[in-house]
N, C-alpha and C positions, 0 to 999 in steps of 0.2 A: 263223858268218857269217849264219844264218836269220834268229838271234835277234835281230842287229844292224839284219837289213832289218828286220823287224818294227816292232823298236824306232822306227825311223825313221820308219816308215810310221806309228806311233802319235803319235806326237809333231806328227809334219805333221797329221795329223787334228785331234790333240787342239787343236792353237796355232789352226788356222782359224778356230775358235768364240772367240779370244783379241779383247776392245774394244779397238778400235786407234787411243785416245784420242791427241791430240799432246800435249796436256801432260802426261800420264803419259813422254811418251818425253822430255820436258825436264828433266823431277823425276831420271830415269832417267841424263839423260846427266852432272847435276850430283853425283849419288852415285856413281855410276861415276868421278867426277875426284878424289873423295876417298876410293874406295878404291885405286885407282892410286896416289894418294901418299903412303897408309898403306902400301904393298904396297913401293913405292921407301923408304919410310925404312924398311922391312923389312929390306929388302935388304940396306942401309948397313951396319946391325944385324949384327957377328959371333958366333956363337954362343961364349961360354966356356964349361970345363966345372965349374966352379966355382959357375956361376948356379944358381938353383934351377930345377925341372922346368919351374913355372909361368911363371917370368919366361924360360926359353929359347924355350917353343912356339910362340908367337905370331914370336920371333925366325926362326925355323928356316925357315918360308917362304919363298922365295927364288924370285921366278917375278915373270914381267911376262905371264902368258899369263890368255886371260879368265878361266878356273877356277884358284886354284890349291888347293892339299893338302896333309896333311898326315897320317902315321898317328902318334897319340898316345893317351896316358892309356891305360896295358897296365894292366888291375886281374886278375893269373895269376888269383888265390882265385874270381873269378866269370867266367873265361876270355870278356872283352870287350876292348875298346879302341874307339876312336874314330875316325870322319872326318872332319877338320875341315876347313874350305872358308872361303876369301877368295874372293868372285864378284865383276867389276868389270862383267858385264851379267849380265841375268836368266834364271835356270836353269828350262827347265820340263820337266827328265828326264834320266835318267843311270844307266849300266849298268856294271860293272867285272868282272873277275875279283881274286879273292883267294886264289893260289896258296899253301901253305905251311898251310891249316888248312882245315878242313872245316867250312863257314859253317850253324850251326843259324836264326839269324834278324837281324835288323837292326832297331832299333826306335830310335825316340824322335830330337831332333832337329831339324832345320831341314823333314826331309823330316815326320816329322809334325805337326812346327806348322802348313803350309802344306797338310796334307790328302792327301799324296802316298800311291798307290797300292803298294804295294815288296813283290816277291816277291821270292824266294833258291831257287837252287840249293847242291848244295853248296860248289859254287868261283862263282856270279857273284849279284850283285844287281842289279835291272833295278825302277827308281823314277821315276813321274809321274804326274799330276794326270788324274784321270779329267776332272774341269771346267775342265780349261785354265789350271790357276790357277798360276802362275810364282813361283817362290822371289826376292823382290826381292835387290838388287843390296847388299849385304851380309856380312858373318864370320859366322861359328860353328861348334857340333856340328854337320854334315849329319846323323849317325845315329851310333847306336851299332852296333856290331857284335858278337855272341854266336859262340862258334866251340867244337869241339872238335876233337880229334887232332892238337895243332900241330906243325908240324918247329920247326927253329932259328929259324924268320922268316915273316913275313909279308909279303908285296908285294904292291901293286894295278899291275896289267896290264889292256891291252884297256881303259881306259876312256873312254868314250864321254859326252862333254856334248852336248844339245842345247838350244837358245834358242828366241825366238820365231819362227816360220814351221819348228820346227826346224832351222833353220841350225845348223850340227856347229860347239858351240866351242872353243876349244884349251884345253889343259888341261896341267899342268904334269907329272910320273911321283915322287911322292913317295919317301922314301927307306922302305926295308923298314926295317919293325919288327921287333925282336928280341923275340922269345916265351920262351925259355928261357936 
């Protein structure tokens, strides 16, 4: 609960130094309409089991909330896997827990394209921009994730998006990943 106030308190700090340009926030709200309707023909989209890995993942999304997720691409031989993230507003920080495996690092990414600061415990990850700089409104890898000692699965719990001014935004609860 410390970590969460923390967190928050960081983030409100970090966003007040954020240029609170208006046509940044129009650019913003027209990406945000076309990811909302990639996310709705998401939706549409049933998963077969028949498809291949690549053509399911993007499918398997299923969320109308600002952040949504995804845990995918399990590679056992280098014990990783991925966060994948559809954001319909701008991320500038975000913390989870990953119950099921014992978290060595997190690396690469949407979080380090955009310069983001990301420590680990061995169950949480807690990531944002020392310079206030916000992950635009867009898809991809958030991070990779490095683990060792896993059980049967992986779940993300507790997780925490914040935006700009940190305003707390919703986020969808992906489905656990099978490790073994």
């Amino acid at each position: 609960m410390k970590k969460s106030i923390i967190f928050v308190f960081l983030m409100v700090l970090a966003c007040q130094a954020q240029n609170k340009d208006t046509g940044k926030a129009e650019n913003i709200s027209e990406t945000a309409s076309e990811i909302t309707q990639l996310s709705q023909s998401l939706q549409a989209s049933e998963t077969n089991s028949s498809k291949s890995n690549s053509e399911t993942q993007e499918e398997n999304i299923q969320c109308t909330a600002d952040v949504c997720l995804q845990l995918r691409n399990i590679d056992k031989s280098n014990k990783s896997f991925e966060i994948y993230m559809i954001n319909s507003v701008p991320v500038a920080g975000f913390q989870c827990d990953l119950p099921g495996i014992e978290i060595i690092s997190a690396d690469g990414g949407l979080l380090k394209e955009n310069g983001y600061q990301t420590s680990n415990s061995t169950s949480r990850i807690l990531s944002f921009s020392m310079q206030a700089k916000l992950i635009p409104v867009g898809m991809g890898i958030l991070t990779k994730i490095y683990y060792d000692n896993p059980t049967k699965s992986v779940c993300m719990t507790e997780i925490i998006f914040a935006g700009i001014g940190g305003a707390k935004l919703s986020n969808n609860e992906p489905e656990c990943l099978t490790l073994n």
